[in-house]
C-alpha positions as CSV (number, residue, x, y, z in Angstrom):
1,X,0.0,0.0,0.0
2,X,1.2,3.4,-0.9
3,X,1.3,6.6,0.8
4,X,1.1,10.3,0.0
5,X,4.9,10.6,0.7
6,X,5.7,7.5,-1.3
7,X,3.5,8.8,-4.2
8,X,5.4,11.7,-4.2
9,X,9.2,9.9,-4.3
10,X,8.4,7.6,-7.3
11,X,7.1,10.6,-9.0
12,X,10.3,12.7,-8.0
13,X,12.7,9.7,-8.7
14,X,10.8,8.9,-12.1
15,X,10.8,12.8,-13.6
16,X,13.8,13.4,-15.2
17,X,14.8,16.2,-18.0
18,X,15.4,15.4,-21.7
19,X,18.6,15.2,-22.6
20,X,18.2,17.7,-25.2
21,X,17.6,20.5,-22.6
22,X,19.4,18.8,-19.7
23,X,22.8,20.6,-19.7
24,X,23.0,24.4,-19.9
25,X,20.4,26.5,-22.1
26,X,20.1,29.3,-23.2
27,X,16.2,31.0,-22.6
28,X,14.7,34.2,-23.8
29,X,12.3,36.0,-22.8
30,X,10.7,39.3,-21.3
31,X,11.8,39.7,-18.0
32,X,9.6,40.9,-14.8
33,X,10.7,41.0,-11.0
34,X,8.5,39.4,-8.1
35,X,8.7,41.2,-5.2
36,X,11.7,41.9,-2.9
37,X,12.2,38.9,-0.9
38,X,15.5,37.0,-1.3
39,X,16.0,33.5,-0.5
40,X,19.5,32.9,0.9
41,X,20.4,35.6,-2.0
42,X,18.9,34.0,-4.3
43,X,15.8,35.7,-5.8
44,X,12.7,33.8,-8.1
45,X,11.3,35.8,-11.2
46,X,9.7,35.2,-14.0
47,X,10.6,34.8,-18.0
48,X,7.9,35.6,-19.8
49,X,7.2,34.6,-24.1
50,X,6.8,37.3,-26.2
51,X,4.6,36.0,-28.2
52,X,2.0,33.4,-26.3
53,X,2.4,35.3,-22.2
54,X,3.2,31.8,-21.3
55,X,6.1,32.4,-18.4
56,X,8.8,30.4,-16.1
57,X,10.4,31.2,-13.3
58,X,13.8,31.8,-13.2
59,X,16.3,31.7,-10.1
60,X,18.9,34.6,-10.4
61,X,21.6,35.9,-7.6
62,X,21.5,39.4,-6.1
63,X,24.5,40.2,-8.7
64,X,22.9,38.9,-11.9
65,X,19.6,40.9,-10.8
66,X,20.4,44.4,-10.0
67,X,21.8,44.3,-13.5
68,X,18.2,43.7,-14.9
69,X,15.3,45.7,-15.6
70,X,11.3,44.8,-15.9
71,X,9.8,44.2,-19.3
72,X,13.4,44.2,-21.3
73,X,14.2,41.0,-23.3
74,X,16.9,39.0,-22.3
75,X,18.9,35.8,-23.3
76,X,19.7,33.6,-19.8
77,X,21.7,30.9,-19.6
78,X,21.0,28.3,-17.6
79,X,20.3,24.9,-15.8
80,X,16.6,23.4,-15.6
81,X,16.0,22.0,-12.1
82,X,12.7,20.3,-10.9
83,X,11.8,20.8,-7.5
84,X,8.7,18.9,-5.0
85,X,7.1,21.9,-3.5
86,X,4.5,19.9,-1.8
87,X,1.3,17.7,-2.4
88,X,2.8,15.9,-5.0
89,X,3.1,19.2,-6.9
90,X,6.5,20.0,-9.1
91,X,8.1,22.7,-9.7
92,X,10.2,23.7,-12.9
93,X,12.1,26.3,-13.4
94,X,15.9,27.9,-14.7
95,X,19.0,29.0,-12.5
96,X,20.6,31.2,-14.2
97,X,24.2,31.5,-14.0
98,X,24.7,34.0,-16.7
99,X,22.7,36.4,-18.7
100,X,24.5,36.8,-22.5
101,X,22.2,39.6,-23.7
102,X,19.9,42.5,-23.0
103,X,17.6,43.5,-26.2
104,X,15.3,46.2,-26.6
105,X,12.5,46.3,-24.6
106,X,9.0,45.6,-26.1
107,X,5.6,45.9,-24.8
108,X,4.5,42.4,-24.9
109,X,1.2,41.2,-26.1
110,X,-1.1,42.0,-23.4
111,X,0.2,45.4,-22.4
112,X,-1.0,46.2,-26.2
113,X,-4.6,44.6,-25.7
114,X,-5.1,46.2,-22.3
115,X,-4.0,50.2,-24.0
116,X,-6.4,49.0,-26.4
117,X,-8.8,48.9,-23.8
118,X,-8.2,52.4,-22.3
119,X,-8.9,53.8,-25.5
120,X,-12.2,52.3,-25.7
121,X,-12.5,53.2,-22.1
122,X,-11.8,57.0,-23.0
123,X,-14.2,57.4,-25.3
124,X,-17.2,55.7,-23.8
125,X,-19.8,57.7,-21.3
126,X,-19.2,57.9,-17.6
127,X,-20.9,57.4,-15.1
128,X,-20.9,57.2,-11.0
129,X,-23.6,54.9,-9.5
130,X,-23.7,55.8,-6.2
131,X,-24.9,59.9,-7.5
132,X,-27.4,58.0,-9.9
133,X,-28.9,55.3,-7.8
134,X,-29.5,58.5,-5.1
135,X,-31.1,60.1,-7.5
136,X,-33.6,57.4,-7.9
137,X,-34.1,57.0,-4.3
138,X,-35.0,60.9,-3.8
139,X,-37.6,59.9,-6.2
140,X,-39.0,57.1,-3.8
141,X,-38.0,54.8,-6.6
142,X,-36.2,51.5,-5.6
143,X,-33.4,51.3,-8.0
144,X,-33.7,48.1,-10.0
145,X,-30.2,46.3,-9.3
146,X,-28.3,43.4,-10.7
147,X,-26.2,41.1,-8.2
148,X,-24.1,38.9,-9.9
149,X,-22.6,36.0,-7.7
150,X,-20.3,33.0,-8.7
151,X,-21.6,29.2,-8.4
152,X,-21.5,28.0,-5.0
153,X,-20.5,30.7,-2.7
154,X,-20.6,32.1,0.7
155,X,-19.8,35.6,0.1
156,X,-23.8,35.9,-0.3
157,X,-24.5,35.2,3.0
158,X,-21.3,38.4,4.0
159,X,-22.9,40.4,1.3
160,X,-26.7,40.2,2.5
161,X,-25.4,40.7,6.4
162,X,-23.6,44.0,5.5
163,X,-26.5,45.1,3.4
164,X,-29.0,44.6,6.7
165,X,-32.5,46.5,6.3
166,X,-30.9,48.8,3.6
167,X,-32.6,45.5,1.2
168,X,-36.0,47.4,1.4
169,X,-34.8,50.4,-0.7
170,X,-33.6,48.0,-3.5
171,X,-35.4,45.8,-6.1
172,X,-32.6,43.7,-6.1
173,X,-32.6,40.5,-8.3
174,X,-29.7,37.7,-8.1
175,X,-28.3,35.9,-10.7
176,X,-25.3,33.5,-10.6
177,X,-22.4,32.8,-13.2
178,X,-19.7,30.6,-14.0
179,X,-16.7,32.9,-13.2
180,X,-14.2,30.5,-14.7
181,X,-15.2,30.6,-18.0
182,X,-14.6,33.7,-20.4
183,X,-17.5,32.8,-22.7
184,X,-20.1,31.8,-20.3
185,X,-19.3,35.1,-18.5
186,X,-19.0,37.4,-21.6
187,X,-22.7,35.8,-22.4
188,X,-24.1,36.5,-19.3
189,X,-23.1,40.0,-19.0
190,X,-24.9,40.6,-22.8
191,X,-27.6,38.7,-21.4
192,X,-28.2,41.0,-18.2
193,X,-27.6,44.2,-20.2
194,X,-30.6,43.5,-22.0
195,X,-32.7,43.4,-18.8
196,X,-32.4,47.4,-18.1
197,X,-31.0,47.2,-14.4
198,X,-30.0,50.6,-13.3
199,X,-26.7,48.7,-12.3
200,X,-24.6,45.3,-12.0
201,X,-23.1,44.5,-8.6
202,X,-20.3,41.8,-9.8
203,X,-19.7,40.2,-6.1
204,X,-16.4,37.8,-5.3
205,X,-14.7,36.9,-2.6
206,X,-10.4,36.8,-2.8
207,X,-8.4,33.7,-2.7
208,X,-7.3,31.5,-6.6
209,X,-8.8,32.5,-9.9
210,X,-8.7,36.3,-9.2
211,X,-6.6,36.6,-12.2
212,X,-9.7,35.9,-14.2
213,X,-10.7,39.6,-13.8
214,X,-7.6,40.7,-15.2
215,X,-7.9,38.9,-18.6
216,X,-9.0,41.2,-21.9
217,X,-11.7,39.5,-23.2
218,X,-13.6,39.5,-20.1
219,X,-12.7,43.5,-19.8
220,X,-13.8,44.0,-22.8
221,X,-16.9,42.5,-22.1
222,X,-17.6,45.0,-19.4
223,X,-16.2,47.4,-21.9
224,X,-19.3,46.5,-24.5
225,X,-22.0,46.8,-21.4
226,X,-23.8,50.0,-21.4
227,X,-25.2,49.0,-17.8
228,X,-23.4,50.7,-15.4
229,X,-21.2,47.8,-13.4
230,X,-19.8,48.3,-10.4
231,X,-16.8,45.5,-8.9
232,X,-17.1,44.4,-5.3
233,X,-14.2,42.0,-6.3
234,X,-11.1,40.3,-4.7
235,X,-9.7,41.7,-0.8
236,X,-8.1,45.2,-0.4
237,X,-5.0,44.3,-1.9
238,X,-6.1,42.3,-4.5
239,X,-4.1,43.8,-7.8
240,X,-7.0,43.2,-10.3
241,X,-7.5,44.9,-13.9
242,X,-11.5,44.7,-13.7
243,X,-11.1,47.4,-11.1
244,X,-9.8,50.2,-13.6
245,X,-12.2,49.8,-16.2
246,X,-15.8,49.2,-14.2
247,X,-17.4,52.6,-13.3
248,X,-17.1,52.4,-9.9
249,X,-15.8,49.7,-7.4
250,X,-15.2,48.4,-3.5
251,X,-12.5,45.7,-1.9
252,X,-14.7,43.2,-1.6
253,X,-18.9,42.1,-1.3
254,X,-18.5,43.4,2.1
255,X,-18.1,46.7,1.8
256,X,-20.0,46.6,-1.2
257,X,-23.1,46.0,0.7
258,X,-22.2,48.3,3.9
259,X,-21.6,51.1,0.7
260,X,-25.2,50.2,-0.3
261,X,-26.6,50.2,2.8
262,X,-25.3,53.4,3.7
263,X,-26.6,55.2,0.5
264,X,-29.8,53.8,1.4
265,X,-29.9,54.9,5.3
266,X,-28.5,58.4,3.9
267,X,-31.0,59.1,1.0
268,X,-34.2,57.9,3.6
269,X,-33.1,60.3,5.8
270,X,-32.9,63.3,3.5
271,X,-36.6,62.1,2.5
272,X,-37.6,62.0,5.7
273,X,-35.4,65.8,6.8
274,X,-37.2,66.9,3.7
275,X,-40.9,65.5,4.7
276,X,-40.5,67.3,7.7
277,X,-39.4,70.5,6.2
278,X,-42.3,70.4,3.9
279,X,-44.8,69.6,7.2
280,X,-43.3,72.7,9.0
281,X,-43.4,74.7,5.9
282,X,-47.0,73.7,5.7
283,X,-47.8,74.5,9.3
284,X,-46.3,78.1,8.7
285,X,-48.7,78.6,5.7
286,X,-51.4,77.5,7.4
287,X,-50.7,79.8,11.0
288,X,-50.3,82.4,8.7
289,X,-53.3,82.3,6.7
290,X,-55.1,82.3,10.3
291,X,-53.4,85.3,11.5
292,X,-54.7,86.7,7.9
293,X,-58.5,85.6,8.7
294,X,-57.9,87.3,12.4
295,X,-56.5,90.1,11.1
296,X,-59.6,90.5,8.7
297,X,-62.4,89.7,11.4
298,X,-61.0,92.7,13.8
299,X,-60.8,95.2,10.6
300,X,-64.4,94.0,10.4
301,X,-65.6,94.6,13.6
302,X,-63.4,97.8,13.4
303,X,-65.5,98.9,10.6
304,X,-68.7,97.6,12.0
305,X,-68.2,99.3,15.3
306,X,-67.3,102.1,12.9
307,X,-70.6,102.3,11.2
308,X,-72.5,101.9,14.6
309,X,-70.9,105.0,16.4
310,X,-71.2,107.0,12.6
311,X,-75.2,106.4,12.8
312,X,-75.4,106.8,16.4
313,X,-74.0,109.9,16.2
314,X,-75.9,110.9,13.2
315,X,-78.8,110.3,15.4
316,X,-77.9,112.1,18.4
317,X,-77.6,115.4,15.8
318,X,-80.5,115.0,14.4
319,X,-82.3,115.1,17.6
320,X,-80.5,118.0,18.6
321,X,-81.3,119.4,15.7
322,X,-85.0,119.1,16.3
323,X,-85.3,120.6,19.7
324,X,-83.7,124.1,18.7
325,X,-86.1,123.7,16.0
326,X,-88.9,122.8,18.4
């Protein structure tokens, strides 16, 4: 009977390198740095082909790398080691113990695609969600809103939480989507912008597969979407592309659905600060309109009293007048 460990030491003894490519090579590629952390002065970046963005890590020494420079094609020679990481998973990739040439530096395949993009971006409408689905609110509208979740997950239940009672100013309507597959999501987001939402809420936790957000066609998707769609993608640090091309976006489904619910606890109560105003205001018009009807019933009885002591004395005259003529 075999275990994990033994699994994992036939596989190790049994992997070996072709002899074509198992003395030193020479590699090209474009060059890009990972980070800052050496290991025992020995640092792991990638080499990445020009033409298909298919990459390998290479293993270069603190002298070899502060000679290099990110996105700049070199020529590396080499020797290809594999390595067990763990889990029965291997690990290929080049030490370098010499780098024979630097060549011009090139803007590789994917750089071109995504400055593509930012033109398209440039020339297409703006807009800011939060200032429009306010807008609708103040109308005592609930905004009609897409929330787009991935297949089996939790970040629902995190995104409903931080949303709270701020789900009673929204005619919200869930749909889920395969966020593994290009075309399946590409379709989906055609699908929905058919379906007039005021926006779509794209919600997904961190963790593997966030580099799905940063490939072209599915920017470009977003790109062709003339729904407004706002990214509550990834963790705070998550370096994503989606994030610079939607028209407005939070860390995370989180703070997504605080963001919401506060919008929705702010815009109630500038309905409810401007109910009141309009209630006082109405008050005002109605206690002056009844200083107006008192102020008319006194000029009345003014005039009335008026009339009386004009007739009275009229009378008194007149009966004056008749004695002396008596």
């Amino acid at each position: 009977m075999h275990t994990p460990n033994s699994i994992s030491c036939i596989l190790k003894s049994n992997l070996r390198i072709p002899d074509t490519i198992n003395n030193q090579i020479e590699l090209k590629g474009r060059y890009k740095k990972n980070g800052t952390k050496d290991y025992n002065g020995f640092y792991f970046d990638t080499l990445i082909d020009e033409n298909t963005e298919e990459s390998i890590v290479i293993k270069v020494s603190k002298g070899i790398r502060d000679q290099l420079e990110n996105d700049y094609i070199y020529s590396f020679t080499g020797v290809l080691v594999i390595s067990n990481k763990k889990d029965c998973l291997f690990h290929c990739y080049l030490s370098v113990t010499d780098t024979t040439a630097k060549l011009e530096r090139r803007i590789s395949t994917k750089e071109e695609q995504i400055l593509k993009l930012l033109e398209k971006k440039s020339g297409k409408k703006t807009s800011n969600i939060s200032i429009e689905l306010e807008d609708i609110l103040l109308k005592n509208i609930k905004p009609k809103i897409c929330l787009l979740f991935p297949q089996r997950t939790e970040v629902r239940t995190e995104f409903w939480d931080a949303l709270g009672s701020g789900i009673n100013m929204y005619d919200c309507h869930e749909v889920q989507c395969n966020f593994g597959s290009i075309q399946e999501f590409t379709r989906c987001i055609d699908s929905l912008d058919s379906k007039k939402y005021d926006a779509i809420f794209i919600l997904r936790g961190g963790g593997e597969g966030l580099e799905f957000f940063s490939n072209c066609e599915v920017i470009n998707s977003i790109l062709e979407c003339n729904t407004p769609i706002f990214s509550g993608v990834g963790h705070g640090d998550s370096n994503i592309l989606l994030r610079s091309f939607v028209s407005e976006y939070k860390n995370n489904p989180t703070d997504t659905g605080y963001h919401l619910a506060k919008l929705a606890k702010g815009t109630r109560k500038r309905i409810e600060d401007q109910l009141e105003s309009n209630k006082n205001h109405n008050n005002m018009i109605k206690n002056k309109d009844a200083i107006i009807e008192s102020q008319k019933a006194q000029i009345d009885e003014l005039k009335k009293n008026k009339m009386i002591y004009i007739l009275a004395t009229a009378a008194t005259v007149a009966i004056i007048l008749y004695m002396l003529m008596g």
